[in-house]
C-alpha positions in Angstrom: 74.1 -200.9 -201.6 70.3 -200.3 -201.4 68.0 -199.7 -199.0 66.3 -203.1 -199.5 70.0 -204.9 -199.0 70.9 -202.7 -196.1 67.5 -203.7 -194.2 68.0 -207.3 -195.1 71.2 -207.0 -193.9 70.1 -205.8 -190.6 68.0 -208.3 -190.4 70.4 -211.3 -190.7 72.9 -209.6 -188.4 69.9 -209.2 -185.5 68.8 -213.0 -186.4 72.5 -213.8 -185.7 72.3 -212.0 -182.3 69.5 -213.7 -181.3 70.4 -217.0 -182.4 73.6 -216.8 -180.5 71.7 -216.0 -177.4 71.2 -219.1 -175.3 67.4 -219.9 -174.9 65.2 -218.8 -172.2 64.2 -221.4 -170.1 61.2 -222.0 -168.2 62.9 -220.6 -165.1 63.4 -217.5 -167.0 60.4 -216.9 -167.7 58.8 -217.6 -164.3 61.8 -215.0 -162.4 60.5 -212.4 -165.6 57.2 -213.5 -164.5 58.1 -212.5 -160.7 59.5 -209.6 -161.6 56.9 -208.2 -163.8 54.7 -208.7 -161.0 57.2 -207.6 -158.2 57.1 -204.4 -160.3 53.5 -204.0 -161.5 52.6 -203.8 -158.1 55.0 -201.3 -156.6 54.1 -199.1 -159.5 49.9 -199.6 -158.8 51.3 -198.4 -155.0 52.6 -195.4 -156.6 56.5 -196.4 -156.6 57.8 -195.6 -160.6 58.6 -198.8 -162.1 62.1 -199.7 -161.5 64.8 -199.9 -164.8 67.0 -202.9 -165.4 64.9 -205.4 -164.4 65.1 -207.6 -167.4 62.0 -206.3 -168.6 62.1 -205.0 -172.2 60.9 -201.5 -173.0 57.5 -201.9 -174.6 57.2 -203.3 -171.0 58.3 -200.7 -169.4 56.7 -198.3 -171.4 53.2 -199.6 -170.2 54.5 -199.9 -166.6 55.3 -196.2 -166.7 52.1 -195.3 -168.3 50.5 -197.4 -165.2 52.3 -195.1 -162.6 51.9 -192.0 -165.2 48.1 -192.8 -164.2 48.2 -193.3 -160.4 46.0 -193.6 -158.6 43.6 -194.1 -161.0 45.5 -196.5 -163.0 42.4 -198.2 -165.2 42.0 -201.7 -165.9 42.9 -201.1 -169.3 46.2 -199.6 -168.4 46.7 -203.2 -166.2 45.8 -205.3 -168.8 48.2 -203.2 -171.3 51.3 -203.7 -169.3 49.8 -207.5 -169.3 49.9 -207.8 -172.8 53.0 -206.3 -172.9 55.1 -208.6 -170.8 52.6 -211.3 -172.7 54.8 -209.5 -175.8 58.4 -210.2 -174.0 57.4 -213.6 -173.2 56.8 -214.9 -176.7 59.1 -212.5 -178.6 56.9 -210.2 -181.1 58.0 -207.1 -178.6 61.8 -208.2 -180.1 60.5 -208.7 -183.5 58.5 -206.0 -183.6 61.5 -203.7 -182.4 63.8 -205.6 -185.2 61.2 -204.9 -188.3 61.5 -201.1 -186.8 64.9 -200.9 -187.2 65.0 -202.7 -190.4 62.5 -200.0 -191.6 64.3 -197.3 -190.4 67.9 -198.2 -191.6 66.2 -198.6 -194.8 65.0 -195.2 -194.9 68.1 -193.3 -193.9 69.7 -195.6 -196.6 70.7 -193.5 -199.5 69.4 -194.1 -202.4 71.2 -195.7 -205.2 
């Protein structure tokens, strides 16, 4: 099997996952919404973000970079998290993490 087959094989097996998964609503979003915000300002208060949440980890990751920063969390940091979550919300955070994985099954794939 090649690398190229291996990745697209990964690939149709994470588009599977995600198809299988039932939509998020518009209530979903607006409790992630909540939450994000719930959590975003405990961690501008100086309280680490807390973990399963429902937020994803690109989310998380900017969250903790937020209270890496207190209390002189920038703007910047703010509107990173922002973008973030913007990230979860309309799925390029997932695809992003997918096209990774692809990428790095591919390279630990031997070569035929």
């Amino acid at each position: 099997m090649t690398a190229a087959t291996v990745a697209m094989a990964v690939v149709a097996v994470a588009a599977a996952m995600v198809a299988e998964r039932p939509a998020r609503g518009r209530e979903d979003d607006e409790r992630l919404r909540r939450v994000f915000e719930a959590v975003l300002a405990k961690t501008l208060s100086g309280t680490g973000p807390l973990t399963c949440t429902g937020l994803d980890e690109d989310t998380e990751n900017a969250l903790w970079a937020v209270w890496e920063a207190y209390p002189h969390a920038s703007a910047e940091l703010v509107q990173a998290a922002r973008r973030a979550f913007a990230g979860q919300l309309d799925g390029s955070n997932a695809a992003r993490w997918h096209a990774d994985l692809a990428r790095a099954i591919a390279e630990r794939s031997p070569r035929g």
